[in-house]
Backbone as XML, in Angstrom:
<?xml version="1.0"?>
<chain id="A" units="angstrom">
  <residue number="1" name="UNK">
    <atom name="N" x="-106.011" y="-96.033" z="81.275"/>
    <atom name="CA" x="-105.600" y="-96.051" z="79.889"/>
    <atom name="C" x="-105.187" y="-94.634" z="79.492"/>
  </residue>
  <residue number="2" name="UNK">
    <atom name="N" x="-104.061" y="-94.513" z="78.625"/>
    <atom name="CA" x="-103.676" y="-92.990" z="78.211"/>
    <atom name="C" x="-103.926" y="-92.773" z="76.710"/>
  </residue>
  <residue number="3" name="UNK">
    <atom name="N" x="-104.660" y="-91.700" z="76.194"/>
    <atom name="CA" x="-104.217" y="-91.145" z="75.075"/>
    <atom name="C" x="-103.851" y="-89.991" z="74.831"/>
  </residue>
  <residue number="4" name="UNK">
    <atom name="N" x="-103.542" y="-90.028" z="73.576"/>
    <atom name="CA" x="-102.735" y="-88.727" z="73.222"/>
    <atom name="C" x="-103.331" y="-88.012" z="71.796"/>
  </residue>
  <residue number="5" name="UNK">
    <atom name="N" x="-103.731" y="-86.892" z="71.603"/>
    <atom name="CA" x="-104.186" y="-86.166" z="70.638"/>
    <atom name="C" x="-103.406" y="-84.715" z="70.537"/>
  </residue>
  <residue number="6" name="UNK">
    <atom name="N" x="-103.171" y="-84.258" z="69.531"/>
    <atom name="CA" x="-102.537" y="-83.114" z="69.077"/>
    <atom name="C" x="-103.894" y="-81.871" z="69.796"/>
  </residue>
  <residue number="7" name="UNK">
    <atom name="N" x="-103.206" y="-80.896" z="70.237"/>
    <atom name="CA" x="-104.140" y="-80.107" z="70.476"/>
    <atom name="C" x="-103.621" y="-78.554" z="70.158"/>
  </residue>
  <residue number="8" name="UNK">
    <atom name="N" x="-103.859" y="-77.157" z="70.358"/>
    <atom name="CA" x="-103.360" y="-76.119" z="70.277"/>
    <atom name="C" x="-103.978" y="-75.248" z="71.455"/>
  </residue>
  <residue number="9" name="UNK">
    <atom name="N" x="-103.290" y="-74.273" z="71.679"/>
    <atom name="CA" x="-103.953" y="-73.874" z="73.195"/>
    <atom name="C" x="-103.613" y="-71.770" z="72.895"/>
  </residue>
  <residue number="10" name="UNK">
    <atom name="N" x="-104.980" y="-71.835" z="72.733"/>
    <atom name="CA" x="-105.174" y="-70.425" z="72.701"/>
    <atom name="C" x="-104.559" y="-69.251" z="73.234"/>
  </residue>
  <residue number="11" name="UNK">
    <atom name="N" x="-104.742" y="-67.836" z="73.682"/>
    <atom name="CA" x="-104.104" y="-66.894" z="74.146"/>
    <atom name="C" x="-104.819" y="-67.232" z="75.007"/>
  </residue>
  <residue number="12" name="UNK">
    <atom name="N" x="-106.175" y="-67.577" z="75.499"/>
    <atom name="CA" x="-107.121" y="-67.732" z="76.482"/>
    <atom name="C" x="-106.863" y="-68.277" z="77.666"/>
  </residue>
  <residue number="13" name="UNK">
    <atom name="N" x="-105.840" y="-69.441" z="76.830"/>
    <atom name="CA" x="-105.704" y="-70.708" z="77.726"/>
    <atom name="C" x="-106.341" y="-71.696" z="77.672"/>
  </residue>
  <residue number="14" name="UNK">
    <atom name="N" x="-107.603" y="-71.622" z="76.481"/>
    <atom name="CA" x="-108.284" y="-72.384" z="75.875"/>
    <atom name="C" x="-107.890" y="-74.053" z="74.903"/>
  </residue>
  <residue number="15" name="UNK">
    <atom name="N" x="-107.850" y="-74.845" z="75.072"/>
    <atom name="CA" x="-107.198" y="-76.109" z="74.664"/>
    <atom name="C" x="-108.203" y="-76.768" z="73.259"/>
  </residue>
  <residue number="16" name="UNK">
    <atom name="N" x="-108.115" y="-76.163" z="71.929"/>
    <atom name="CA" x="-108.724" y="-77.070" z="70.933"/>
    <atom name="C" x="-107.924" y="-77.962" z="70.256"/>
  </residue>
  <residue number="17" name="UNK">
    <atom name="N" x="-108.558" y="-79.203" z="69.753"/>
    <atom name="CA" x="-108.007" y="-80.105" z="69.095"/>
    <atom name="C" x="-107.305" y="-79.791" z="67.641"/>
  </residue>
  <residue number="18" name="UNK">
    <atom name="N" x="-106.367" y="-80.417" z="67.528"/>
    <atom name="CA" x="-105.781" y="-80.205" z="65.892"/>
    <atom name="C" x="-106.594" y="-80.711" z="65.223"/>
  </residue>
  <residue number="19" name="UNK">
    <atom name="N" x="-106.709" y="-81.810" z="64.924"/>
    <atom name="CA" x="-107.890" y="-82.743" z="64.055"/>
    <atom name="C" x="-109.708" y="-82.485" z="64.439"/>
  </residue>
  <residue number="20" name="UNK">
    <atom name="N" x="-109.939" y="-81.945" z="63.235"/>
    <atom name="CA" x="-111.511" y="-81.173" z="63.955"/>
    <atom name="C" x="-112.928" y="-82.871" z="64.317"/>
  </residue>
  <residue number="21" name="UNK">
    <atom name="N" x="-112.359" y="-83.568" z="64.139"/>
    <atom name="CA" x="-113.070" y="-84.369" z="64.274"/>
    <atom name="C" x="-112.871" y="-85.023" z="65.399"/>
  </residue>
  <residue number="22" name="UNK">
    <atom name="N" x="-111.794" y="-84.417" z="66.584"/>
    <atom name="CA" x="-111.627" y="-84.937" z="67.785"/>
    <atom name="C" x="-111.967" y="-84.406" z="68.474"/>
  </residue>
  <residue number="23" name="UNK">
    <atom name="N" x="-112.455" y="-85.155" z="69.356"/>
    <atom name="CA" x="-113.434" y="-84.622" z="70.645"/>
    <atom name="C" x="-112.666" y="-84.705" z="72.181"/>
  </residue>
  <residue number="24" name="UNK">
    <atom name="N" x="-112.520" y="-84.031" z="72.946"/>
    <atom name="CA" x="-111.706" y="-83.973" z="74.698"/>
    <atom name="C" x="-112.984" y="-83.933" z="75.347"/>
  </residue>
  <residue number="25" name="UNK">
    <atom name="N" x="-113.011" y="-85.409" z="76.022"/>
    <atom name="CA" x="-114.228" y="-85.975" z="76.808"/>
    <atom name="C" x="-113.893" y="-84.881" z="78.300"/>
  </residue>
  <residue number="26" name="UNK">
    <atom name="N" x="-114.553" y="-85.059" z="79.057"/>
    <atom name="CA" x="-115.091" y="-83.934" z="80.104"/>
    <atom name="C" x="-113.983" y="-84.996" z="81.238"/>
  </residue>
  <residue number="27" name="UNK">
    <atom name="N" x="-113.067" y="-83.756" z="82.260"/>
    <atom name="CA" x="-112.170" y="-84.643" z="83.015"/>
    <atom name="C" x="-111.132" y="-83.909" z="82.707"/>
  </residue>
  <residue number="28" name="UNK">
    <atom name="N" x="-110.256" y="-85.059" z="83.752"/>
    <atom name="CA" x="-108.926" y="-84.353" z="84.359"/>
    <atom name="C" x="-107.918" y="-84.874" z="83.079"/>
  </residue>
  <residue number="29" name="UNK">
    <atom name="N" x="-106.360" y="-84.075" z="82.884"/>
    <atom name="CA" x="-105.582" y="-84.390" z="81.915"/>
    <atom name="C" x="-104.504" y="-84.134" z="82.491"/>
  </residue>
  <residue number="30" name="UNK">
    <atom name="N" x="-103.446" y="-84.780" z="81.764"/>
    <atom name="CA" x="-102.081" y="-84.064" z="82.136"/>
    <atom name="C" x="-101.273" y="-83.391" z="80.947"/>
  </residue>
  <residue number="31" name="UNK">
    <atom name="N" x="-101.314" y="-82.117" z="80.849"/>
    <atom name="CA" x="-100.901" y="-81.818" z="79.468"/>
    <atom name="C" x="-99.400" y="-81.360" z="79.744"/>
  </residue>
  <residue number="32" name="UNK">
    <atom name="N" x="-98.840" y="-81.288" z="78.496"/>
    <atom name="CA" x="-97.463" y="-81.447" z="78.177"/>
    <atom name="C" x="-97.313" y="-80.377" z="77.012"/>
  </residue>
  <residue number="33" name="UNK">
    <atom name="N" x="-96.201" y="-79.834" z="76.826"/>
    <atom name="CA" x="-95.987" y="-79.396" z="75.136"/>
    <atom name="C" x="-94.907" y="-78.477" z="74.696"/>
  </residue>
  <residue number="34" name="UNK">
    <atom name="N" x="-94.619" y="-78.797" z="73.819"/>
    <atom name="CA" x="-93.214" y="-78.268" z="72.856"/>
    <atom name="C" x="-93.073" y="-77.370" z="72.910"/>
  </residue>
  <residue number="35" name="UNK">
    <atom name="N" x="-91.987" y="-76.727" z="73.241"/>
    <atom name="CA" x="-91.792" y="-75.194" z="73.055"/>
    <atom name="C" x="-91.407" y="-75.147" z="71.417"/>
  </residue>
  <residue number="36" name="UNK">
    <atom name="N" x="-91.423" y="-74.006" z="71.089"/>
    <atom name="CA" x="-91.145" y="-72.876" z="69.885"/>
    <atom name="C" x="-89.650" y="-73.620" z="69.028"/>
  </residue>
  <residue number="37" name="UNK">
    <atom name="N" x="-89.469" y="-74.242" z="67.958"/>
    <atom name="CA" x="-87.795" y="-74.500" z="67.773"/>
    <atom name="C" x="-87.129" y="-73.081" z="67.760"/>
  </residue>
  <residue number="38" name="UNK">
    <atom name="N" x="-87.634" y="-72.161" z="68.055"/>
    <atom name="CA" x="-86.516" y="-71.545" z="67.664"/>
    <atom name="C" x="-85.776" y="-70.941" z="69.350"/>
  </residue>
  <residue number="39" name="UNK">
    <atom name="N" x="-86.937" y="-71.054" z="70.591"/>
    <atom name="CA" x="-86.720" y="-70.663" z="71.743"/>
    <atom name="C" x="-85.775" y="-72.071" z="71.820"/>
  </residue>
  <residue number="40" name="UNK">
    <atom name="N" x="-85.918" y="-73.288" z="71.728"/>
    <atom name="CA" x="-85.281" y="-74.423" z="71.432"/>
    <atom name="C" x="-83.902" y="-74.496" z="71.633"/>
  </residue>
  <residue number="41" name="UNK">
    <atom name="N" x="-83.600" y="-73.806" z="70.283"/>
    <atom name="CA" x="-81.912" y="-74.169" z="69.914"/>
    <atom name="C" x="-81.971" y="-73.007" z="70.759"/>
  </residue>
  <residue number="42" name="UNK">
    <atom name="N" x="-82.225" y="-71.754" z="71.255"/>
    <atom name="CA" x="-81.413" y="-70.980" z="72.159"/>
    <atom name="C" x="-81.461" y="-71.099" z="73.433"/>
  </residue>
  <residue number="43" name="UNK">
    <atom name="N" x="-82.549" y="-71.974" z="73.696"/>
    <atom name="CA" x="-82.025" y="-72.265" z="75.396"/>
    <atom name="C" x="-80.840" y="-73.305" z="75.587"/>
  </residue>
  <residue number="44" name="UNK">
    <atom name="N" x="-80.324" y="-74.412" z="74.041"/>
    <atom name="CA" x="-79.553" y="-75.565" z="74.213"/>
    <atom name="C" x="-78.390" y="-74.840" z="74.006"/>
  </residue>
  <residue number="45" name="UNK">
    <atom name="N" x="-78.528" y="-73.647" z="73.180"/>
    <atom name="CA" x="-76.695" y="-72.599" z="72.671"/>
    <atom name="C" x="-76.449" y="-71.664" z="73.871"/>
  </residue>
  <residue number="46" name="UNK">
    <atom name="N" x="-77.613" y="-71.607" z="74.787"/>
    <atom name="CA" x="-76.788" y="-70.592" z="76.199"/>
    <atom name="C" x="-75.510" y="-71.040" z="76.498"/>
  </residue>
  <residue number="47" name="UNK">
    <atom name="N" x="-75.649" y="-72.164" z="77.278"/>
    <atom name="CA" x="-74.660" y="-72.392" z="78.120"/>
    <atom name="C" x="-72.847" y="-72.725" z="76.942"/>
  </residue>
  <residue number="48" name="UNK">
    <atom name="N" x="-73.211" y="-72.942" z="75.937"/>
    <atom name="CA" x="-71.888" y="-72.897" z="75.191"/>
    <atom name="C" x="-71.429" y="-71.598" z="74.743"/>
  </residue>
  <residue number="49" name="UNK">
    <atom name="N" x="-72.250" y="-70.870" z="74.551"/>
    <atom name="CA" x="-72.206" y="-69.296" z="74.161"/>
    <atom name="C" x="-71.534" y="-68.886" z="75.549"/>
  </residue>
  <residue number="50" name="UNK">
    <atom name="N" x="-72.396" y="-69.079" z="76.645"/>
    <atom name="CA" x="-71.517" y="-68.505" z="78.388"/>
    <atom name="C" x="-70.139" y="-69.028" z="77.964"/>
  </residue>
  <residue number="51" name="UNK">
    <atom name="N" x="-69.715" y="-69.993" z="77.979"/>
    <atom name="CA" x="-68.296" y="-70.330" z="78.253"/>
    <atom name="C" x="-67.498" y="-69.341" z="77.198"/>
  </residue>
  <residue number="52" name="UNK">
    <atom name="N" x="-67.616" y="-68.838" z="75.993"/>
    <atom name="CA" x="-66.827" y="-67.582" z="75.635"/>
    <atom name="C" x="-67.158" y="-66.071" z="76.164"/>
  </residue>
  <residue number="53" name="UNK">
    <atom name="N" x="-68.835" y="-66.000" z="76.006"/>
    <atom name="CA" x="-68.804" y="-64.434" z="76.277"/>
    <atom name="C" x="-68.516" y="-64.015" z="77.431"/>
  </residue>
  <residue number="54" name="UNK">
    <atom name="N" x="-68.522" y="-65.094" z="78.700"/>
    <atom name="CA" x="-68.406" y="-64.751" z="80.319"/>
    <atom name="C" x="-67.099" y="-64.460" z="80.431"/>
  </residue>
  <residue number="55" name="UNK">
    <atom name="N" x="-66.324" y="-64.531" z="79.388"/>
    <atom name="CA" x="-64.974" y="-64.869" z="80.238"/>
    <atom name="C" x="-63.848" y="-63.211" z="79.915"/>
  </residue>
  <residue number="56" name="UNK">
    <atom name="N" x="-62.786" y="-62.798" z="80.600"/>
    <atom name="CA" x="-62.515" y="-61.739" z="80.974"/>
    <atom name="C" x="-62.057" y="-61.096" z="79.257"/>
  </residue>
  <residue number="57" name="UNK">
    <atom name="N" x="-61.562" y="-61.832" z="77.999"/>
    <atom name="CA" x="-61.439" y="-61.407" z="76.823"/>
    <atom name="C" x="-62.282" y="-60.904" z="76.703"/>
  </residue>
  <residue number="58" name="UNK">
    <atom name="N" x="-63.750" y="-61.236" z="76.536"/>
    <atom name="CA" x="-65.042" y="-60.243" z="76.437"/>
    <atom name="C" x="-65.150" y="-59.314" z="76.955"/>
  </residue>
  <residue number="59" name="UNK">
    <atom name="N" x="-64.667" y="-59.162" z="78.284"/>
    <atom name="CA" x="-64.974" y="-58.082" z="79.068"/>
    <atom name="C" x="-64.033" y="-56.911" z="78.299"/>
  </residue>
  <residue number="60" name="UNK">
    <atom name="N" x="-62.910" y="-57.273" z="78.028"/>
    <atom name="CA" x="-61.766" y="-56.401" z="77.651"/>
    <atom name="C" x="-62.305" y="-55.701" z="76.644"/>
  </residue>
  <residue number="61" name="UNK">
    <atom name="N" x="-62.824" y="-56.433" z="75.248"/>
    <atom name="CA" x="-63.305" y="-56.506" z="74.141"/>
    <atom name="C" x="-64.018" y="-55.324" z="74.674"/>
  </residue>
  <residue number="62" name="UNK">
    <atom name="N" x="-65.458" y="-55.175" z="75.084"/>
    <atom name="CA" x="-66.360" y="-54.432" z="75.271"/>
    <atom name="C" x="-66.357" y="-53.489" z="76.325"/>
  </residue>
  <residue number="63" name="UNK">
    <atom name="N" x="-65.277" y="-53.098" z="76.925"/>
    <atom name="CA" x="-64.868" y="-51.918" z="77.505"/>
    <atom name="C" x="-64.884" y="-50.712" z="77.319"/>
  </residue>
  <residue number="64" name="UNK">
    <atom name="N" x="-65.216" y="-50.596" z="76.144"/>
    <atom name="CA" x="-65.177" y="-49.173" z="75.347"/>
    <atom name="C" x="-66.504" y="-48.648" z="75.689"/>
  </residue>
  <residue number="65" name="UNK">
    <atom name="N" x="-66.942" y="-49.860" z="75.868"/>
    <atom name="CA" x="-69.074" y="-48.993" z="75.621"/>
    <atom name="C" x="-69.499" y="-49.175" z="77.202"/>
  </residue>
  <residue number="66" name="UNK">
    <atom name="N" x="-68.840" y="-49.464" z="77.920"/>
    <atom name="CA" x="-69.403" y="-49.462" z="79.064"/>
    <atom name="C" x="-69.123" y="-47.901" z="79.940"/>
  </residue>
  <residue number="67" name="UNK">
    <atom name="N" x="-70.527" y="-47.897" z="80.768"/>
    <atom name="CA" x="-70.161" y="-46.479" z="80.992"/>
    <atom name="C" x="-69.047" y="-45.801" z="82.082"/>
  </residue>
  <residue number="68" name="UNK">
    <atom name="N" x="-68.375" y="-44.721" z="82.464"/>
    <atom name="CA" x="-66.898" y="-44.485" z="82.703"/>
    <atom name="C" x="-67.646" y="-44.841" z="84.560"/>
  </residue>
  <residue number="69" name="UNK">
    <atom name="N" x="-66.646" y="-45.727" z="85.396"/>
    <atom name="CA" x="-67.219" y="-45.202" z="86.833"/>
    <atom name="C" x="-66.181" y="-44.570" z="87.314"/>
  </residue>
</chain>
């Protein structure tokens, strides 16, 4: 049988429940969990962001600040 409870997980690595009246019986789990929205939308805007900044206009663009070889 599976359940599921909200939990939060410390700097420790420590795993407490959201709801203080829930209890994590003793045993094995498989935990899962959400990253950050804001790490979110920027891991989903990389790869559309690559397709302009990779390309040789950028490079041109920012030529000025790169250093002389």
């Amino acid at each position: 049988m599976t359940h599921a409870i909200e939990v939060e997980i410390d700097s420790l690595g420590k795993v407490h429940p959201v709801d203080p009246l829930s209890t994590l019986p003793e045993g094995r789990a498989i935990l899962t969990w959400q990253t950050a929205p804001e790490h979110e939308t920027m891991l989903l805007s990389e790869t559309a962001l690559a397709e302009n900044w990779l390309g040789p206009e950028e490079d041109a663009a920012w030529a000025h600040l790169q250093p002389a070889k």
